[in-house]
C-alpha positions as CSV (number, residue, x, y, z in Angstrom):
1,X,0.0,0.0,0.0
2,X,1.1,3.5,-0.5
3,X,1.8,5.9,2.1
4,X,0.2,9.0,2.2
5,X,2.0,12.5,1.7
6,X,0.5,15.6,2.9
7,X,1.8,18.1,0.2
8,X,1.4,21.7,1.0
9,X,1.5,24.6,-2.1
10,X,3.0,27.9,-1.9
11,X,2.8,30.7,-5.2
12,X,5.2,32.6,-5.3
13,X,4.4,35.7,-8.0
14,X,7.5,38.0,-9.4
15,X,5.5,40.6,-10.9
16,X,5.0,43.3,-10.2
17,X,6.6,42.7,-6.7
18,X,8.4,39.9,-4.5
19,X,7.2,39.2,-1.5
20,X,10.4,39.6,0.9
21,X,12.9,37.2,1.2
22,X,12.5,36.8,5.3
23,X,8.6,35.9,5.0
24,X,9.5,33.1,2.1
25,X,12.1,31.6,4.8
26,X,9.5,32.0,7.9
27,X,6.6,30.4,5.7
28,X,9.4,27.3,4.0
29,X,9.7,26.7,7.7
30,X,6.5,26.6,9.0
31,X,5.8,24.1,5.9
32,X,8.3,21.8,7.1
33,X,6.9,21.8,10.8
34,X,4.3,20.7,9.5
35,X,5.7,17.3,8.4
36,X,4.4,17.7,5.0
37,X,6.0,18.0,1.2
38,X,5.9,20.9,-0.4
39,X,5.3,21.8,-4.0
40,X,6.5,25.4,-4.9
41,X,5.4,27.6,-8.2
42,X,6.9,30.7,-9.5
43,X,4.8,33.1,-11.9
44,X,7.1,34.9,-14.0
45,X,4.7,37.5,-16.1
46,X,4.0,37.7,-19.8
47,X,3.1,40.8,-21.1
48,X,1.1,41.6,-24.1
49,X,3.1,44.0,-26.4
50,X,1.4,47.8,-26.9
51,X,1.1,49.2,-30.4
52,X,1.4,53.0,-30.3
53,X,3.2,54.5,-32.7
54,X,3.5,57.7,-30.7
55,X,4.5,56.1,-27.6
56,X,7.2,54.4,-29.2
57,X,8.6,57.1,-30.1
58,X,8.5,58.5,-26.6
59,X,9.1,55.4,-24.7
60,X,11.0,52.1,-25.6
61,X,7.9,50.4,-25.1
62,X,9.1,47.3,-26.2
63,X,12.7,47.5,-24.9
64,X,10.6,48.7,-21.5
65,X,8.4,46.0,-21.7
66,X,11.2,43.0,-22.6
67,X,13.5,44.3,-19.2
68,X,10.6,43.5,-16.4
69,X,10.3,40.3,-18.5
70,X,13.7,39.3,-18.1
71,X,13.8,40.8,-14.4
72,X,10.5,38.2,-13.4
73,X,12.2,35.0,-15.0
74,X,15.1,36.1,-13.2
75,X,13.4,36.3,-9.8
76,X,11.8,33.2,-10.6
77,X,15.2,31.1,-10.6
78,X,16.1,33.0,-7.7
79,X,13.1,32.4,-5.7
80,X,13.8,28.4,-6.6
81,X,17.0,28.9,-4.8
82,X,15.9,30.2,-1.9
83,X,13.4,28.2,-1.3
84,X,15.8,25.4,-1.6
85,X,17.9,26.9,0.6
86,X,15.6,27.5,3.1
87,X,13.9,24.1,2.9
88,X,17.5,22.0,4.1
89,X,18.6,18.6,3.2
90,X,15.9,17.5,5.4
91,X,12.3,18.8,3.5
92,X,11.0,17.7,0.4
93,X,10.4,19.8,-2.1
94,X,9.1,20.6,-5.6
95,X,9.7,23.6,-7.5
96,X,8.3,25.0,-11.0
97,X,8.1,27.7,-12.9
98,X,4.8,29.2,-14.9
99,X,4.6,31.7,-17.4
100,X,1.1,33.7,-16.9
101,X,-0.1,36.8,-18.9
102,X,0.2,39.6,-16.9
103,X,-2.7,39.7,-14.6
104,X,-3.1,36.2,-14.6
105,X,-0.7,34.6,-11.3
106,X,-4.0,35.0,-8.9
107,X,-6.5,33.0,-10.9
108,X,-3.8,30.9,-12.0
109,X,-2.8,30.3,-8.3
110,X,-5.8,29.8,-6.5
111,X,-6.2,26.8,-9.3
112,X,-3.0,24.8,-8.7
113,X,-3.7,25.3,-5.2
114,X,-7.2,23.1,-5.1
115,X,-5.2,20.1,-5.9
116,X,-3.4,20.2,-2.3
117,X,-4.2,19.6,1.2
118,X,-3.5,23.3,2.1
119,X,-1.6,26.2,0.9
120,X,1.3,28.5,2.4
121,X,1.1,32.2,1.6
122,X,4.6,34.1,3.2
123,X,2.8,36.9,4.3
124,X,3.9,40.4,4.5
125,X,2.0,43.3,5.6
126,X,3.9,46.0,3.6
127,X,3.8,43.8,0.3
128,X,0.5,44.4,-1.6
129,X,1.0,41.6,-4.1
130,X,1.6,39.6,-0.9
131,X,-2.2,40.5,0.3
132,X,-3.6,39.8,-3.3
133,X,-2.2,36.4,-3.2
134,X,-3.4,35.2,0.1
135,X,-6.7,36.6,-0.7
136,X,-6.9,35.3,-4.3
137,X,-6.4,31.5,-2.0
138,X,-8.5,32.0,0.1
139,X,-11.4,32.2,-1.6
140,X,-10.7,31.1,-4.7
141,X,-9.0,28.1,-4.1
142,X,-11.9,26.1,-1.8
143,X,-8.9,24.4,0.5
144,X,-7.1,26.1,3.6
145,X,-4.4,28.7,3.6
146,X,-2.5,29.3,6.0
147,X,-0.6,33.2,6.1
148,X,2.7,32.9,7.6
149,X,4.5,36.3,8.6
150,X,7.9,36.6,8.5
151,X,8.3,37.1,12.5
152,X,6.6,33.5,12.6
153,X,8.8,31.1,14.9
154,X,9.4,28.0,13.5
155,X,7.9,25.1,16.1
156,X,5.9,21.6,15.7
157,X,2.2,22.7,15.8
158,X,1.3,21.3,19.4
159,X,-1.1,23.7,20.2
160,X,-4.2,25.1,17.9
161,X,-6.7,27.3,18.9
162,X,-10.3,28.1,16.9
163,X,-12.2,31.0,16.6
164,X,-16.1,29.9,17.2
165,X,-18.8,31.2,16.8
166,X,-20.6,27.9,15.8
167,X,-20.3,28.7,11.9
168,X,-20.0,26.5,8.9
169,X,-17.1,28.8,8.0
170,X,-15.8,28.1,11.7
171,X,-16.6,24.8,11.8
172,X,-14.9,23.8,8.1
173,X,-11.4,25.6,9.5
174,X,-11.7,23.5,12.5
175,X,-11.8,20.7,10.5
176,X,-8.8,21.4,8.3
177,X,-6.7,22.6,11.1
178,X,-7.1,19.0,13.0
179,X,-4.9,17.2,11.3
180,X,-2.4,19.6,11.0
181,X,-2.2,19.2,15.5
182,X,1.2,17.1,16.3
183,X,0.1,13.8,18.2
184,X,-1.2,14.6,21.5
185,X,-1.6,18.7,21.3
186,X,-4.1,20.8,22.8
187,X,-7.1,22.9,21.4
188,X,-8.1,26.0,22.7
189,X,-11.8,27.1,21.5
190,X,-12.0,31.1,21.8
191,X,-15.3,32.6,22.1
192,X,-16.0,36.4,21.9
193,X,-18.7,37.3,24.2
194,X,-19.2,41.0,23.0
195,X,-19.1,40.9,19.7
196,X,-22.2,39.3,18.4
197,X,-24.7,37.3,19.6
198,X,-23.5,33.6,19.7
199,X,-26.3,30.7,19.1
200,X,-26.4,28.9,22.0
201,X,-25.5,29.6,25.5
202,X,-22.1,27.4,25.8
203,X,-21.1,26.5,22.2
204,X,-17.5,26.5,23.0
205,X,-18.4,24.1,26.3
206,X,-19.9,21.9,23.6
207,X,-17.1,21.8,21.1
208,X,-14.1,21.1,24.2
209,X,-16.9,18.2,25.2
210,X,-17.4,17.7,21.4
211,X,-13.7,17.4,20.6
212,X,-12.2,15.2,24.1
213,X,-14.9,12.5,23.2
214,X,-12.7,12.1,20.1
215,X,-9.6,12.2,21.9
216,X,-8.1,15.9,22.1
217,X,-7.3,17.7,25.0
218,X,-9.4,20.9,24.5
219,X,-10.4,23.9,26.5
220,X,-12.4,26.6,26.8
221,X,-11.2,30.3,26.7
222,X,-14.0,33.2,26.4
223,X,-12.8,37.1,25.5
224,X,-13.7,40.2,26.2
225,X,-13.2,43.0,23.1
226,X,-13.2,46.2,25.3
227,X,-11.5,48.6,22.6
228,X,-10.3,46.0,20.8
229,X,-10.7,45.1,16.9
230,X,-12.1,41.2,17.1
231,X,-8.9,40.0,15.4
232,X,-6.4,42.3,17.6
233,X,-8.6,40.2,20.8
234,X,-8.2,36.6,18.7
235,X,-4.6,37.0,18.0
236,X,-3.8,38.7,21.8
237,X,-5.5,35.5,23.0
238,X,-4.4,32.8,20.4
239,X,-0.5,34.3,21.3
240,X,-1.1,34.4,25.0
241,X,-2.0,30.7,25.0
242,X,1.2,30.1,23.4
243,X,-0.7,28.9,20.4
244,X,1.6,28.2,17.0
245,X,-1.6,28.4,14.8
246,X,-4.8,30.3,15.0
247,X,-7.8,28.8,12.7
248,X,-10.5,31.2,11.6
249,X,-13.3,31.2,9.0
250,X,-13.0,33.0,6.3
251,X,-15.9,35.7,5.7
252,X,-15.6,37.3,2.9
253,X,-16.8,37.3,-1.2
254,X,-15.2,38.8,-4.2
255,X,-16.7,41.4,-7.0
256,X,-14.5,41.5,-9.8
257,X,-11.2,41.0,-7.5
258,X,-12.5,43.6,-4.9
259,X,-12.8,41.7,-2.2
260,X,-15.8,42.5,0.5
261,X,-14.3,41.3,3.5
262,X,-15.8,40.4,7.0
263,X,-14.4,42.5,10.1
264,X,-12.3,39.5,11.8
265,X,-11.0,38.3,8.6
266,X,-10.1,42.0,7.4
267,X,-8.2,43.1,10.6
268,X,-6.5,39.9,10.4
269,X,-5.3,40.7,6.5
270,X,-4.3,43.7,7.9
271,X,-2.5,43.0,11.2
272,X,-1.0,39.6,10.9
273,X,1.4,38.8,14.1
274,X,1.4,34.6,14.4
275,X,0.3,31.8,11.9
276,X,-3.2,31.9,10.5
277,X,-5.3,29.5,8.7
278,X,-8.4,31.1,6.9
279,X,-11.4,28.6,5.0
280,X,-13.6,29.9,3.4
């Protein structure tokens, strides 16, 4: 019989940025915590040539258009090595190269990445294409991603807390975060209690019961907002536990590429401090 291999994806697009070398190493790392393979794509950009004869004779259009060509295959190759270099002796890994037309590395993305178990997006806050990407995943892609920032410290995953609120969204990130627990880890289900209304009066007492009949040890932690943005609370709580992944549902939908986000998901986009796996 076979053995199974979890394999875990990670785009990386060169145009018309890079995402920054230290949140490629942080999110390589976190991959191989995760005891899983993982297959690598660079999008190097094509782009379609511009006839205007009075432009050309302004502009090199075509000598303008060739040089941030040249510069994405070159940042491909690059990117190859330093994943490899980042991944050791010790990680399996798989690295291609596509060539998109320009515009096209998000659609093209979020499709490879529904043939894997999850995907790994190095995640930076100052990086715009960086944001584009992990949103073009996560809800294009119908599997989990999981935004790694660059401060991310790279541990086995022996501790995984939810966000619940009794959701599908909730319930389907609980679900893909499971298996990504180390044998015998703990759970930590965090409720906010003045956010929204929650349905029922002790859904995260149900979950911990839900979840230690199946054999985790789980527990109960309820938070208070105050001031606080709900993903500022999730993440202070999630890092106070000593959590190395938070799990969330994604809320959100997409109108042509503008993305209509819900208020935990969007203050996590923009404030991302530990590891964070969105389904949507």
């Amino acid at each position: 019989m076979m053995t199974r291999v979890r394999i875990a994806y990670m785009p990386l697009a060169t145009y018309p940025e890079v995402v920054g070398d230290s949140s490629i190493h942080a999110a390589t790392a976190f991959a191989a915590s995760l005891e899983c393979e993982m297959s690598v794509t660079t999008f190097s950009v094509d782009i379609p040539q511009i006839s205007s004869p009075l432009g050309n004779l302004l502009l090199d259009v075509p000598g303008l258009i060739k040089a941030a060509e040249d510069k994405s295959r070159a940042e491909s190759h690059r990117l190859h090595d330093l994943v490899l270099e980042a991944a050791g002796a010790h990680f399996t890994l798989h690295c291609t190269n596509r060539e998109v037309v320009l515009g096209g590395a998000l659609d093209a993305a979020a499709a490879e990445a529904r043939r894997f178990d999850l995907t790994v997006v190095p995640w930076s806050g100052q990086s715009v294409a960086s944001q584009d990407m992990g949103q073009a995943i996560v809800f294009g892609s119908g599997r989990p991603a999981i935004l790694v920032p660059r401060s991310t410290q790279t541990a086995i995953v022996n501790h995984v807390a939810i966000a619940w609120d009794g959701s599908r969204v909730a319930a389907r990130a609980l679900g893909d975060a499971l298996p990504l627990l180390a044998e015998g880890g703990r759970v930590s289900v965090l409720t906010v209690r003045d956010e929204k209304p929650l349905i029922g009066s002790d859904i995260a007492g149900a979950l911990v019961s839900s979840l230690e009949k199946r054999g985790f040890s789980a527990s109960a932690v309820e938070i208070d907002l105050g001031d606080r943005p709900v993903a500022r609370a999730l993440q202070d709580s999630a890092l106070s536990e000593g959590v190395q992944l938070l799990a969330m549902g994604g809320f959100g939908h997409s109108r042509l590429r503008d993305f209509v986000l819900g208020g935990a998901t969007k203050g996590v986009l923009t404030d991302l401090r530990l590891p964070v796996l969105l389904s949507h």
